[in-house]
N, C-alpha and C positions, 0 to 999 in steps of 0.2 A: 132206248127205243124212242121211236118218233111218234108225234101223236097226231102229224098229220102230215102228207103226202103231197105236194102241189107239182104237181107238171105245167111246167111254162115254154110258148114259144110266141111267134110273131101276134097270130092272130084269134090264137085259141078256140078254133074249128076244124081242126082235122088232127096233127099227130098228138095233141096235147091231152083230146076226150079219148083219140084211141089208147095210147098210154095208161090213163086211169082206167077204162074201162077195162083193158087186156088187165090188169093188178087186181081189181074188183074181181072180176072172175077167178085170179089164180087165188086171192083172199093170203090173208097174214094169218099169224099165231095170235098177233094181240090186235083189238082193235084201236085202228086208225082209220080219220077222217084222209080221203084221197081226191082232190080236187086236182082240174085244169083250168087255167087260166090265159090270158095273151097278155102280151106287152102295149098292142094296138088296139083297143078293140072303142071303136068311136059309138059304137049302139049294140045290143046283143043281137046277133046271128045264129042260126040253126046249123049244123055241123052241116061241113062239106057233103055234096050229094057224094058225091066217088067215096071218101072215108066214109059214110054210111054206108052205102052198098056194100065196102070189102068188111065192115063193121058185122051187119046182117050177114052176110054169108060167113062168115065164121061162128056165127053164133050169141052175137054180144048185144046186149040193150043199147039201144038209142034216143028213143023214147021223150020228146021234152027237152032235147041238152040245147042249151043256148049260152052261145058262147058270153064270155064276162072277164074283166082287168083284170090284171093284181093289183090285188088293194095291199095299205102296210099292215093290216088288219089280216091277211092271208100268211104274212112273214110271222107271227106270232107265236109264244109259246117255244113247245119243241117240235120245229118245224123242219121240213127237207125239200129244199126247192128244187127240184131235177128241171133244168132246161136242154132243148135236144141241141143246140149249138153254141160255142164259147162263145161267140157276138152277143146271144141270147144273157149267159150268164154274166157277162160284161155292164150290159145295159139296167140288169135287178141290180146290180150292184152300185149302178151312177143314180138310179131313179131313186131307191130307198136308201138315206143313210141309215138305218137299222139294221139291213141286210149283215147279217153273220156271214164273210165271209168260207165260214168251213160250212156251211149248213146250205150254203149255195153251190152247186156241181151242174154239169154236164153228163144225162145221164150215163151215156156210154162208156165215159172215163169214169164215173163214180162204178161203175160195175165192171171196168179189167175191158171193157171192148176198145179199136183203135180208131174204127171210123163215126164220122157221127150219124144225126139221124138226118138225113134229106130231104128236104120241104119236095114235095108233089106234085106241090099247086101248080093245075094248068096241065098237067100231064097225062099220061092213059090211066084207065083203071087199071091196067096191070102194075105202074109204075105205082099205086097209090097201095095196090096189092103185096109189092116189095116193098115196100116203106111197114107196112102192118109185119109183113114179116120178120122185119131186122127190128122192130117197136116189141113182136112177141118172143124175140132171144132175149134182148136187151131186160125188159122188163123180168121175164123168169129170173134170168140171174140177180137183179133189185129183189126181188121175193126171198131168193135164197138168201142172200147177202141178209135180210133186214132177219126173217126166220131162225136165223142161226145168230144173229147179235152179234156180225161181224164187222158192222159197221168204219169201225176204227183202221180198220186192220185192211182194207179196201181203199180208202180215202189218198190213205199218204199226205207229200207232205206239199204235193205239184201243184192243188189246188190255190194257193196262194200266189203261183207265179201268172203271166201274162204271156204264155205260148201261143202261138198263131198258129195254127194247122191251115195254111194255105197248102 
């Protein structure tokens, strides 16, 4: 089991805090620390207005969240980096040579789904509205998968190749 949880993507204000917060809410069996982070992030930023709104309307704290890096300091321990795009997961892996390659995934393929998660930004609140909903399948199934200690048995062996889903 993992003992801590990092959701990563560009700019660490919108699908990255929804991700943790949707997991915070569903809660594990054992605990774990569950952070977001960006790849980009030049000063901290308050989450997207549109992901807070679809955030509060579904029911999840927002409260305070300012976005922040990843630091090598985040990759540490027994750590699982979920990024929502292979470019994403690319980039942790050129940035930090520490990076474990099996402990870094794309959430979607780390949990059996085909498509990834699609950036929003810029777009209506409905589209930001279906980004939380394909973030709250995705993420239930991460719960299940980590709850039941299936870790292994989900992963396979793809994570190590360089597939381009154009």
């Amino acid at each position: 089991m993992y003992n801590r949880i990092v959701f990563v993507a560009e700019s660490g204000d919108c699908r990255e805090p929804m991700a943790a917060a949707i997991l915070e809410d569903i809660g594990l069996k054992q605990p774990v620390e569950i952070l977001a982070r960006g790849l980009v992030v030049l000063f901290p930023e308050p989450m997207n207005q549109k992901a807070e709104a679809v955030m509060i309307s579904n029911g999840l704290p927002v409260e305070g969240y300012m976005s922040s890096s990843l630091t090598e300091e985040d990759l540490e321990g027994d750590t699982l980096v979920l990024t929502m795009e292979e470019k994403q997961r690319q980039k942790v892996l050129e940035m930090f040579d520490g990076a474990d390659p099996a402990r870094v995934n794309v959430l979607t393929e780390f949990v059996g789904d085909e498509l990834e998660i699609v950036d929003p930004y810029g777009g209506t609140l409905q589209m930001y509205g279906l980004c939380y909903e394909t973030l709250l399948s995705s993420v239930r199934k991460l719960a299940n998968i980590l709850n039941e200690g299936r870790t292994e048995d989900v992963k396979g062996d793809s994570y190590g190749s360089s597939s381009d889903p154009a």
